[in-house]
C-alpha positions as CSV (number, residue, x, y, z in Angstrom):
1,X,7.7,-15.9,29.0
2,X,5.9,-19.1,28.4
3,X,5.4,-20.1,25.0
4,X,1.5,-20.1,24.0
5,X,-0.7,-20.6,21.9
6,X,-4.4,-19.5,20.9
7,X,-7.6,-19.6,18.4
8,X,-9.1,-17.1,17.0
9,X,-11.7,-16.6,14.2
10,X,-11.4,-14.4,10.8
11,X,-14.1,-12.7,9.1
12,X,-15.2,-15.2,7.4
13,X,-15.8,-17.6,10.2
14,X,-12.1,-19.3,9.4
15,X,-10.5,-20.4,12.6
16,X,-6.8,-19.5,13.1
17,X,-3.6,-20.7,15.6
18,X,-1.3,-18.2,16.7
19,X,1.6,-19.6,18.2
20,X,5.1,-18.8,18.2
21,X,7.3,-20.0,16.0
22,X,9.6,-22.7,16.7
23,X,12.6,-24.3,14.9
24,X,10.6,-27.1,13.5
25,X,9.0,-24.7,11.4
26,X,11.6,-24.3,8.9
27,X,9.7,-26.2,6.1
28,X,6.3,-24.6,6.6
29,X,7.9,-20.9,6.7
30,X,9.9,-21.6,3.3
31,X,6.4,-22.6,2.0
32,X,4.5,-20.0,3.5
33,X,6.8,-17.6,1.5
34,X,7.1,-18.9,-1.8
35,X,3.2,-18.6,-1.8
36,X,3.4,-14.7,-0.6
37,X,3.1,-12.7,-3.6
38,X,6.3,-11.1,-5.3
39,X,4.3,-7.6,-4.5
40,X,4.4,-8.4,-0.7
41,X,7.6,-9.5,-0.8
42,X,9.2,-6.5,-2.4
43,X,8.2,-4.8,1.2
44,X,10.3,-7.4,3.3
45,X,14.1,-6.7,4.3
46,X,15.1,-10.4,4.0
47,X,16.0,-12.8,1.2
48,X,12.9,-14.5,2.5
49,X,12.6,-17.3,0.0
50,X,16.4,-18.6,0.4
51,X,17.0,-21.6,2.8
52,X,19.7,-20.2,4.5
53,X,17.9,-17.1,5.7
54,X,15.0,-19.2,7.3
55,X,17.6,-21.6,8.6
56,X,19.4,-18.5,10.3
57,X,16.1,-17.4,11.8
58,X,14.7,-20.9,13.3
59,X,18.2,-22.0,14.5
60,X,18.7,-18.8,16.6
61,X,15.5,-18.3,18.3
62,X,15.5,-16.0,21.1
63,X,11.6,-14.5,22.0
64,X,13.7,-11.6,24.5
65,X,15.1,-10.4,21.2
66,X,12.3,-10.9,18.5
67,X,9.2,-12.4,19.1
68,X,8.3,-14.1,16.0
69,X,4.0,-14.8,15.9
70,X,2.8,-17.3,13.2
71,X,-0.8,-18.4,12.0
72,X,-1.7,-21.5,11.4
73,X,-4.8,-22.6,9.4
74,X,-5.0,-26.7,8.4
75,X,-1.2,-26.8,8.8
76,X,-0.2,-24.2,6.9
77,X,1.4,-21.0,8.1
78,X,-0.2,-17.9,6.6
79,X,1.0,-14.8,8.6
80,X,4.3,-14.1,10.1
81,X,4.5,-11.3,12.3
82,X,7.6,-10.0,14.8
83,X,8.1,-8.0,17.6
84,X,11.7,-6.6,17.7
85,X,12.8,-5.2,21.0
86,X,16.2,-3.6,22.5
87,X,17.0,-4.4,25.8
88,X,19.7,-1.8,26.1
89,X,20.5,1.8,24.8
90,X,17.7,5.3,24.6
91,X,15.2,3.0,22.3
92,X,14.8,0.3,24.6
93,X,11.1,1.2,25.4
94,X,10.4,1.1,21.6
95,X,9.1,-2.1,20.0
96,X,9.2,-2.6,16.1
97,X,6.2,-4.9,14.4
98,X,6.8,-6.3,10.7
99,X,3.8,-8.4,9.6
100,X,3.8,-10.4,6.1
101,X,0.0,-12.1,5.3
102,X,-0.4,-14.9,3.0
103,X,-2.9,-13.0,-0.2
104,X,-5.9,-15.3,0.0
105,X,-5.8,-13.7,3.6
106,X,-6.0,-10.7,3.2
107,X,-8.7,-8.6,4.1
108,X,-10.0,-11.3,6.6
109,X,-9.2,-9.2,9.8
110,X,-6.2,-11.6,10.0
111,X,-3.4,-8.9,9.7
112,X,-5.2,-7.3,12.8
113,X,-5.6,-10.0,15.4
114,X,-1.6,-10.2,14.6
115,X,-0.9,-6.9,15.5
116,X,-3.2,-6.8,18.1
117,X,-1.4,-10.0,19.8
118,X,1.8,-8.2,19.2
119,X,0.4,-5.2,21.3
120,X,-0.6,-7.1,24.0
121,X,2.9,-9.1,24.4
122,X,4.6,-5.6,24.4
123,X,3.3,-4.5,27.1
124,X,4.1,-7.7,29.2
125,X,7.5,-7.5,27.3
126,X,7.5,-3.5,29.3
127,X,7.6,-2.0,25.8
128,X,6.0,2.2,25.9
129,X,5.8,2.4,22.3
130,X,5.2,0.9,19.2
131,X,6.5,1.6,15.8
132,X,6.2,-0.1,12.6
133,X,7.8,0.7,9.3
134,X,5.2,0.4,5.8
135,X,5.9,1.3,2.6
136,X,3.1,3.4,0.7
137,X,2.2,0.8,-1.8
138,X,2.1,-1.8,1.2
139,X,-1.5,-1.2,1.0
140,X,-3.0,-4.1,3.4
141,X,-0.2,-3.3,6.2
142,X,-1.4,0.3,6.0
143,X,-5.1,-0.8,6.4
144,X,-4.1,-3.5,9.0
145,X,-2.1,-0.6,11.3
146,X,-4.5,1.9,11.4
147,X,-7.2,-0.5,12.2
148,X,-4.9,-1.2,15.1
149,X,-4.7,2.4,16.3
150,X,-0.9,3.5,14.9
151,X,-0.7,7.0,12.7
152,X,1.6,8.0,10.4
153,X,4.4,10.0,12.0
154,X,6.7,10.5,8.9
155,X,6.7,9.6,5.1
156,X,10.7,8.6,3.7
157,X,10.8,8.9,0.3
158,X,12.6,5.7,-2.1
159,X,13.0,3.8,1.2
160,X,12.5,0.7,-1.1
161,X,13.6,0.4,-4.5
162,X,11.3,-1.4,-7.3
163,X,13.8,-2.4,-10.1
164,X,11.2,-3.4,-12.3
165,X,11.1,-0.1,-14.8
166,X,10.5,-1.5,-18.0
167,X,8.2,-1.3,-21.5
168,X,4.7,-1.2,-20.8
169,X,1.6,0.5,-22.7
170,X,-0.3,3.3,-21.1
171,X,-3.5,3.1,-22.6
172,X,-3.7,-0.7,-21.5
173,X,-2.7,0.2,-18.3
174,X,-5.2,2.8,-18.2
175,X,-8.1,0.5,-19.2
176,X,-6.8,-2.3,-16.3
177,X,-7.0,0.3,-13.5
178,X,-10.4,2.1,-14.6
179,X,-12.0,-1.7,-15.2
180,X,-10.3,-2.8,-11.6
181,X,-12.0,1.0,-10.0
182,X,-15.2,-0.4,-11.8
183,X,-15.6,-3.0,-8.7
184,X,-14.2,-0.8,-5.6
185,X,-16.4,0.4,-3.0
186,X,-18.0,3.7,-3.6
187,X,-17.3,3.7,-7.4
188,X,-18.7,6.0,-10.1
189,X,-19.1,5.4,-13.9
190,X,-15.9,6.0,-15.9
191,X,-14.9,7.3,-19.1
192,X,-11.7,6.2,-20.6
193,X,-11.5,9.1,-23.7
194,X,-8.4,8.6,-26.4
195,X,-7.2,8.8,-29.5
196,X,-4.5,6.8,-29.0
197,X,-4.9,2.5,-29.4
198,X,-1.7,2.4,-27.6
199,X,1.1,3.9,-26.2
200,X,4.5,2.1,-25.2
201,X,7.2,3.3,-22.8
202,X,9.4,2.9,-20.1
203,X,8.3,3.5,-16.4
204,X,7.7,1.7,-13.1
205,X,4.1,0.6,-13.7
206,X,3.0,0.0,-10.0
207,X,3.4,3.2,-9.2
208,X,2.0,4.5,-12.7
209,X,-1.2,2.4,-11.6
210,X,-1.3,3.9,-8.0
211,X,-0.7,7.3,-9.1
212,X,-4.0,6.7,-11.2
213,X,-5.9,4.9,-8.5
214,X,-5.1,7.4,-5.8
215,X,-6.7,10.1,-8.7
216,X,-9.8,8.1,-9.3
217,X,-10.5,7.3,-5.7
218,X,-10.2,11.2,-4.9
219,X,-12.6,11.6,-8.4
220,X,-14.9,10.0,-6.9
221,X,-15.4,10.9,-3.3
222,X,-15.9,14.1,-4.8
223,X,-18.2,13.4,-7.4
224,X,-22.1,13.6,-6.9
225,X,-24.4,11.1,-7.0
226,X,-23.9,8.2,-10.0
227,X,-22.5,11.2,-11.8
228,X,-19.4,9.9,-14.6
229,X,-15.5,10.2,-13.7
230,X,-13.7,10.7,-17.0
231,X,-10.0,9.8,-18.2
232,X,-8.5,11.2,-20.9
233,X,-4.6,10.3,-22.7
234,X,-2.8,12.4,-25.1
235,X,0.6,13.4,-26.3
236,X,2.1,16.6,-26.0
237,X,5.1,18.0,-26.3
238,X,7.0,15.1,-25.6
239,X,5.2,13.8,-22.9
240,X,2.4,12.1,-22.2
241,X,-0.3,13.7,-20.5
242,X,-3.2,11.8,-18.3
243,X,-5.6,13.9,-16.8
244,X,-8.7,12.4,-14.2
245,X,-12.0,14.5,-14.8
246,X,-14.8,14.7,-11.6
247,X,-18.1,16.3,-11.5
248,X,-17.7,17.9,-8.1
249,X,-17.2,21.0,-6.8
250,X,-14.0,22.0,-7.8
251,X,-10.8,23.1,-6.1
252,X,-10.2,26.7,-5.5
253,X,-7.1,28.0,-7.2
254,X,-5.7,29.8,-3.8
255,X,-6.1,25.9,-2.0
256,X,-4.4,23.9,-4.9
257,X,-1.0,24.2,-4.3
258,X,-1.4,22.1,-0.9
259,X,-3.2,19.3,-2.1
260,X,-0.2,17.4,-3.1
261,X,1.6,17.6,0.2
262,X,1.7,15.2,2.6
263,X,-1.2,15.0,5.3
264,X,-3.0,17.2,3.7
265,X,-6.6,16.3,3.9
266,X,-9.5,17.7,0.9
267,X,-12.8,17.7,2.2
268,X,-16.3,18.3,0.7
269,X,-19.5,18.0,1.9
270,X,-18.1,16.9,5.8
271,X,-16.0,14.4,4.2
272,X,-13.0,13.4,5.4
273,X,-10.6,10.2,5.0
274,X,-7.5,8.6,5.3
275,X,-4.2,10.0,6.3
276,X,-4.0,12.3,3.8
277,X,-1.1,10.7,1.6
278,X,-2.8,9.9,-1.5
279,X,-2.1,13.3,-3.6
280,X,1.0,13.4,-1.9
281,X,1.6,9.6,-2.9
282,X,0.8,10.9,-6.6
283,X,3.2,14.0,-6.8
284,X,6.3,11.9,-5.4
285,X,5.7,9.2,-7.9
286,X,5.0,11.3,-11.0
287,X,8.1,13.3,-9.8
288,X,10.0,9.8,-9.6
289,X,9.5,9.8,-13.3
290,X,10.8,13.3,-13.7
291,X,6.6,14.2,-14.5
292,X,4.2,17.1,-13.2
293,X,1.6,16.9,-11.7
294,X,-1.3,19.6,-11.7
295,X,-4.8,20.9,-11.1
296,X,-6.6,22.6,-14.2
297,X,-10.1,23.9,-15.0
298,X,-12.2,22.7,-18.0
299,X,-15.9,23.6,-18.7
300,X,-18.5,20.9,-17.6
301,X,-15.9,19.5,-15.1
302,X,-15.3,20.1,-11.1
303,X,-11.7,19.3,-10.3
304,X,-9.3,18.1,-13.4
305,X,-6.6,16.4,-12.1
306,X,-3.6,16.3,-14.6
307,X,-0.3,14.5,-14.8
308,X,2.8,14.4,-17.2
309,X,5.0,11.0,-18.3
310,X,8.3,11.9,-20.6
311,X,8.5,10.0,-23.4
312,X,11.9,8.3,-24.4
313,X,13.4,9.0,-27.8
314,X,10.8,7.5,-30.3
315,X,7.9,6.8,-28.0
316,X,5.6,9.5,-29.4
Protein backbone atom coordinates (compact mmCIF):
# COMPACT_ATOMS: atom_id res chain seq x y z
CA UNK A 1 0.00 0.00 0.00
CA UNK A 2 1.06 3.45 -0.95
CA UNK A 3 1.59 5.75 1.82
CA UNK A 4 -1.10 8.73 1.71
CA UNK A 5 -2.25 11.35 2.95
CA UNK A 6 -5.56 13.45 3.27
CA UNK A 7 -7.66 16.71 4.77
CA UNK A 8 -10.39 16.65 6.37
CA UNK A 9 -12.46 19.19 8.48
CA UNK A 10 -13.64 18.92 12.32
CA UNK A 11 -16.70 20.35 13.79
CA UNK A 12 -15.55 23.26 14.27
CA UNK A 13 -14.41 24.11 10.80
CA UNK A 14 -10.62 23.00 11.96
CA UNK A 15 -8.84 21.37 9.09
CA UNK A 16 -6.90 18.14 9.87
CA UNK A 17 -3.96 15.81 8.02
CA UNK A 18 -4.15 12.27 8.34
CA UNK A 19 -1.15 10.63 7.21
CA UNK A 20 0.70 7.78 8.40
CA UNK A 21 3.20 7.93 10.62
CA UNK A 22 6.73 7.78 9.65
CA UNK A 23 10.09 7.56 11.62
CA UNK A 24 10.63 11.24 11.56
CA UNK A 25 7.98 11.60 13.74
CA UNK A 26 9.60 10.60 16.91
CA UNK A 27 9.70 14.17 18.35
CA UNK A 28 6.24 15.24 17.56
CA UNK A 29 4.70 11.84 19.01
CA UNK A 30 6.73 12.25 22.39
CA UNK A 31 5.09 15.69 22.40
CA UNK A 32 1.77 14.74 21.39
CA UNK A 33 1.79 12.48 24.44
CA UNK A 34 3.09 14.36 27.17
CA UNK A 35 0.13 16.82 26.30
CA UNK A 36 -2.50 13.69 26.45
CA UNK A 37 -4.02 13.82 29.79
CA UNK A 38 -2.90 11.36 32.64
CA UNK A 39 -6.73 10.12 32.41
CA UNK A 40 -6.36 9.09 28.75
CA UNK A 41 -3.34 7.69 29.23
CA UNK A 42 -4.22 5.36 32.04
CA UNK A 43 -6.33 3.51 29.07
CA UNK A 44 -3.09 2.99 26.84
CA UNK A 45 -0.91 -0.42 27.09
CA UNK A 46 2.40 1.39 26.44
CA UNK A 47 4.85 3.41 28.49
CA UNK A 48 3.86 6.05 26.01
CA UNK A 49 5.69 9.01 27.43
CA UNK A 50 9.30 7.06 27.59
CA UNK A 51 11.70 7.69 24.65
CA UNK A 52 12.59 4.30 24.16
CA UNK A 53 9.05 3.03 23.60
CA UNK A 54 8.44 5.67 20.72
CA UNK A 55 11.92 5.05 19.44
CA UNK A 56 10.89 1.22 19.26
CA UNK A 57 7.71 2.13 17.42
CA UNK A 58 9.22 4.65 14.59
CA UNK A 59 12.32 2.53 14.12
CA UNK A 60 10.35 -0.68 13.24
CA UNK A 61 7.70 0.53 11.04
CA UNK A 62 5.88 -2.07 9.19
CA UNK A 63 2.05 -0.77 7.80
CA UNK A 64 1.40 -4.99 6.92
CA UNK A 65 1.60 -5.37 10.67
CA UNK A 66 0.19 -2.13 12.28
CA UNK A 67 -0.94 0.66 10.55
CA UNK A 68 -0.32 3.53 12.62
CA UNK A 69 -2.79 6.84 11.46
CA UNK A 70 -1.69 10.32 12.82
CA UNK A 71 -3.44 13.91 12.65
CA UNK A 72 -1.79 16.72 12.08
CA UNK A 73 -3.14 20.24 12.83
CA UNK A 74 -0.37 23.38 12.38
CA UNK A 75 2.44 20.74 12.98
CA UNK A 76 1.32 19.17 15.80
CA UNK A 77 0.13 15.61 16.08
CA UNK A 78 -3.10 15.30 17.93
CA UNK A 79 -4.60 11.79 17.33
CA UNK A 80 -2.79 8.53 17.00
CA UNK A 81 -4.83 5.75 15.89
CA UNK A 82 -3.67 1.85 14.78
CA UNK A 83 -4.87 -0.83 12.98
CA UNK A 84 -3.32 -4.12 14.16
CA UNK A 85 -3.67 -6.98 11.88
CA UNK A 86 -2.47 -10.88 11.81
CA UNK A 87 -1.47 -12.27 8.80
CA UNK A 88 -1.43 -15.82 9.92
CA UNK A 89 -3.42 -18.12 12.44
CA UNK A 90 -7.80 -18.38 12.95
CA UNK A 91 -7.89 -14.38 13.82
CA UNK A 92 -6.28 -13.30 10.72
CA UNK A 93 -9.63 -11.76 9.33
CA UNK A 94 -9.85 -9.67 12.68
CA UNK A 95 -8.36 -6.15 12.84
CA UNK A 96 -7.81 -4.39 16.31
CA UNK A 97 -8.18 -0.27 16.40
CA UNK A 98 -6.62 1.68 19.54
CA UNK A 99 -7.15 5.44 19.13
CA UNK A 100 -5.68 8.06 21.70
CA UNK A 101 -6.99 12.01 21.02
CA UNK A 102 -5.27 14.95 22.16
CA UNK A 103 -8.16 16.66 25.04
CA UNK A 104 -8.74 20.05 23.42
CA UNK A 105 -9.86 17.57 20.62
CA UNK A 106 -12.14 15.96 21.87
CA UNK A 107 -15.63 16.06 21.02
CA UNK A 108 -14.67 17.64 17.57
CA UNK A 109 -15.77 14.54 15.37
CA UNK A 110 -11.94 13.98 15.29
CA UNK A 111 -11.88 10.48 17.06
CA UNK A 112 -14.42 9.51 14.29
CA UNK A 113 -12.94 10.43 10.95
CA UNK A 114 -9.90 8.19 12.63
CA UNK A 115 -11.86 5.31 12.96
CA UNK A 116 -13.59 5.75 10.04
CA UNK A 117 -10.17 5.85 7.92
CA UNK A 118 -9.19 2.85 9.81
CA UNK A 119 -12.41 1.09 8.48
CA UNK A 120 -11.81 1.90 5.20
CA UNK A 121 -7.96 0.66 5.04
CA UNK A 122 -9.33 -2.69 6.56
CA UNK A 123 -11.12 -3.53 4.12
CA UNK A 124 -8.36 -2.89 1.34
CA UNK A 125 -6.02 -4.57 4.03
CA UNK A 126 -8.98 -7.88 3.46
CA UNK A 127 -9.81 -7.57 7.10
CA UNK A 128 -13.96 -9.14 7.95
CA UNK A 129 -14.10 -7.71 11.27
CA UNK A 130 -13.19 -5.15 13.47
CA UNK A 131 -12.64 -5.12 17.10
CA UNK A 132 -11.56 -2.60 19.52
CA UNK A 133 -10.85 -2.88 23.17
CA UNK A 134 -12.27 0.40 25.62
CA UNK A 135 -12.35 0.62 29.03
CA UNK A 136 -15.64 1.94 30.71
CA UNK A 137 -14.30 5.13 31.98
CA UNK A 138 -12.72 5.75 28.42
CA UNK A 139 -15.67 7.77 27.93
CA UNK A 140 -14.81 9.69 24.46
CA UNK A 141 -13.46 6.17 22.80
CA UNK A 142 -16.83 4.82 23.76
CA UNK A 143 -18.69 7.77 22.17
CA UNK A 144 -16.26 7.85 19.20
CA UNK A 145 -16.95 3.78 18.43
CA UNK A 146 -20.46 3.70 18.49
CA UNK A 147 -20.61 6.77 16.37
CA UNK A 148 -18.69 4.52 14.02
CA UNK A 149 -21.09 1.64 14.10
CA UNK A 150 -19.14 -1.06 16.67
CA UNK A 151 -21.49 -2.57 19.81
CA UNK A 152 -20.39 -3.83 22.79
CA UNK A 153 -20.01 -7.57 22.66
CA UNK A 154 -18.60 -8.19 26.23
CA UNK A 155 -17.77 -6.12 29.47
CA UNK A 156 -14.22 -7.63 31.46
CA UNK A 157 -14.14 -6.54 34.63
CA UNK A 158 -10.57 -4.79 36.33
CA UNK A 159 -9.10 -5.13 32.88
CA UNK A 160 -7.11 -1.92 33.92
CA UNK A 161 -5.96 -1.17 37.19
CA UNK A 162 -6.15 2.58 38.68
CA UNK A 163 -3.57 2.65 41.60
CA UNK A 164 -4.62 5.94 42.64
CA UNK A 165 -6.84 4.89 45.93
CA UNK A 166 -6.18 7.44 48.23
CA UNK A 167 -7.79 10.14 50.94
CA UNK A 168 -10.35 12.25 49.49
CA UNK A 169 -13.66 13.94 50.99
CA UNK A 170 -17.00 12.77 49.83
CA UNK A 171 -19.08 15.68 50.36
CA UNK A 172 -16.55 17.71 48.12
CA UNK A 173 -16.63 15.22 45.77
CA UNK A 174 -20.27 15.26 45.85
CA UNK A 175 -20.55 19.02 45.26
CA UNK A 176 -17.87 18.82 42.11
CA UNK A 177 -19.99 16.20 40.28
CA UNK A 178 -23.55 17.79 40.98
CA UNK A 179 -21.92 21.47 39.99
CA UNK A 180 -20.17 19.57 36.72
CA UNK A 181 -24.10 17.64 36.03
CA UNK A 182 -25.25 21.40 36.42
CA UNK A 183 -23.86 22.14 32.75
CA UNK A 184 -24.58 18.56 30.92
CA UNK A 185 -27.06 18.27 28.36
CA UNK A 186 -30.53 17.45 29.52
CA UNK A 187 -29.86 18.48 33.16
CA UNK A 188 -32.29 19.05 35.97
CA UNK A 189 -32.01 21.15 39.15
CA UNK A 190 -30.12 19.48 42.00
CA UNK A 191 -30.26 19.21 45.54
CA UNK A 192 -27.16 18.35 47.41
CA UNK A 193 -28.86 17.61 51.21
CA UNK A 194 -26.27 16.94 54.30
CA UNK A 195 -25.41 17.26 57.48
CA UNK A 196 -22.11 16.45 57.16
CA UNK A 197 -19.33 19.69 56.08
CA UNK A 198 -17.09 16.82 55.17
CA UNK A 199 -16.27 13.51 55.05
CA UNK A 200 -12.68 11.98 54.48
CA UNK A 201 -11.74 8.46 53.31
CA UNK A 202 -9.96 6.23 51.22
CA UNK A 203 -11.35 5.13 47.71
CA UNK A 204 -10.64 5.31 44.06
CA UNK A 205 -12.36 8.61 43.31
CA UNK A 206 -12.87 8.29 39.49
CA UNK A 207 -14.92 5.73 39.82
CA UNK A 208 -16.63 7.21 43.09
CA UNK A 209 -17.41 10.23 40.62
CA UNK A 210 -18.70 7.93 37.76
CA UNK A 211 -20.69 5.82 40.00
CA UNK A 212 -22.48 9.25 40.89
CA UNK A 213 -22.69 10.53 37.35
CA UNK A 214 -23.99 7.44 35.79
CA UNK A 215 -26.91 7.85 38.93
CA UNK A 216 -27.61 11.44 38.11
CA UNK A 217 -27.74 11.05 34.34
CA UNK A 218 -30.34 7.99 34.88
CA UNK A 219 -32.13 10.78 37.59
CA UNK A 220 -32.72 12.72 35.15
CA UNK A 221 -33.78 11.07 32.02
CA UNK A 222 -36.38 9.96 34.25
CA UNK A 223 -37.36 12.94 35.83
CA UNK A 224 -40.26 15.21 34.50
CA UNK A 225 -40.11 18.43 33.19
CA UNK A 226 -37.60 21.03 35.21
CA UNK A 227 -38.61 18.94 38.15
CA UNK A 228 -35.46 18.80 41.16
CA UNK A 229 -32.88 15.62 41.32
CA UNK A 230 -31.84 15.45 44.99
CA UNK A 231 -28.52 13.98 46.70
CA UNK A 232 -28.37 13.17 49.98
CA UNK A 233 -24.93 11.81 52.35
CA UNK A 234 -25.07 10.27 55.63
CA UNK A 235 -23.30 7.84 57.98
CA UNK A 236 -24.58 4.75 59.02
CA UNK A 237 -23.44 1.87 60.47
CA UNK A 238 -20.11 2.22 59.40
CA UNK A 239 -20.57 3.18 56.08
CA UNK A 240 -21.37 5.88 54.24
CA UNK A 241 -24.47 5.95 52.45
CA UNK A 242 -25.23 8.22 49.15
CA UNK A 243 -28.51 7.94 47.79
CA UNK A 244 -29.71 9.98 44.22
CA UNK A 245 -33.51 10.99 44.52
CA UNK A 246 -35.73 11.51 40.99
CA UNK A 247 -39.19 12.66 40.56
CA UNK A 248 -40.16 10.08 38.03
CA UNK A 249 -42.10 7.23 37.87
CA UNK A 250 -40.56 4.84 39.91
CA UNK A 251 -39.16 1.38 39.46
CA UNK A 252 -41.30 -1.60 40.17
CA UNK A 253 -39.97 -3.76 42.94
CA UNK A 254 -40.45 -7.20 40.73
CA UNK A 255 -37.98 -5.17 37.74
CA UNK A 256 -35.28 -3.89 40.20
CA UNK A 257 -33.10 -6.57 40.58
CA UNK A 258 -32.11 -6.31 36.72
CA UNK A 259 -31.23 -2.87 36.59
CA UNK A 260 -27.78 -3.26 37.62
CA UNK A 261 -26.86 -5.90 35.12
CA UNK A 262 -25.11 -5.32 32.22
CA UNK A 263 -27.17 -4.37 28.90
CA UNK A 264 -29.90 -3.93 30.58
CA UNK A 265 -31.81 -1.11 29.30
CA UNK A 266 -34.69 1.23 31.73
CA UNK A 267 -37.06 2.82 29.73
CA UNK A 268 -39.87 5.41 30.35
CA UNK A 269 -41.99 7.27 28.41
CA UNK A 270 -40.45 5.49 24.80
CA UNK A 271 -37.10 6.29 26.04
CA UNK A 272 -34.28 4.45 25.43
CA UNK A 273 -30.38 5.05 25.39
CA UNK A 274 -27.02 3.94 25.44
CA UNK A 275 -25.77 0.39 25.72
CA UNK A 276 -27.13 -0.21 28.82
CA UNK A 277 -23.88 -0.30 31.10
CA UNK A 278 -24.37 2.61 33.20
CA UNK A 279 -26.13 0.82 36.38
CA UNK A 280 -24.14 -2.00 35.63
CA UNK A 281 -20.96 0.36 35.53
CA UNK A 282 -22.29 1.57 39.08
CA UNK A 283 -22.80 -1.92 40.81
CA UNK A 284 -19.26 -3.21 39.76
CA UNK A 285 -17.61 -0.17 41.02
CA UNK A 286 -19.45 0.17 44.31
CA UNK A 287 -18.73 -3.56 44.57
CA UNK A 288 -14.95 -2.66 43.84
CA UNK A 289 -15.11 -0.90 47.08
CA UNK A 290 -16.70 -3.82 48.88
CA UNK A 291 -20.19 -1.29 48.86
CA UNK A 292 -24.08 -2.04 47.92
CA UNK A 293 -25.78 -0.76 45.81
CA UNK A 294 -29.74 -0.57 45.98
CA UNK A 295 -33.17 0.73 44.90
CA UNK A 296 -35.47 2.12 47.81
CA UNK A 297 -38.82 3.90 48.03
CA UNK A 298 -39.30 7.27 49.93
CA UNK A 299 -42.57 9.38 49.90
CA UNK A 300 -42.49 12.34 47.43
CA UNK A 301 -39.76 10.55 45.40
CA UNK A 302 -40.00 8.23 42.00
CA UNK A 303 -36.92 6.02 42.00
CA UNK A 304 -34.22 6.35 45.07
CA UNK A 305 -31.15 5.12 44.01
CA UNK A 306 -28.88 4.24 46.97
CA UNK A 307 -25.24 3.19 47.45
CA UNK A 308 -22.87 2.17 50.41
CA UNK A 309 -18.88 3.23 50.93
CA UNK A 310 -17.13 1.38 54.16
CA UNK A 311 -15.53 3.58 56.20
CA UNK A 312 -11.89 2.78 57.43
CA UNK A 313 -11.13 2.69 61.22
CA UNK A 314 -11.81 6.36 62.33
CA UNK A 315 -13.50 7.84 59.34
CA UNK A 316 -16.94 8.13 60.83
Amino acid sequence: MVPFKKEGVLKDGSRVILRPMVKEDRDKLLDFFNRVSDHDLMFLRSDVRDPKTIEDWVNNIDYRKVFPLLAEVDGKIVGDATLHMRKVGWKRHLGNIRIVIAKEFQGKGLGTLMVNELIDLAAEFGLEKLVAEIHLLAHAALATFKKAGFSAKAVFEDLVKDPSGQKGDLVAVLGEVTREMAMAPGAHPMELTTALRSLEMEADWDKVKQVVINLLDNAFRFSPGDAPVTVTCEVRDGTAVVKVKDRGPGVPPEKRDRLFEKFTQSKAEGMERGLGLGLYIVRTFVEAHAGEVWIEDEDGFGTVMAFSLPLGEGED
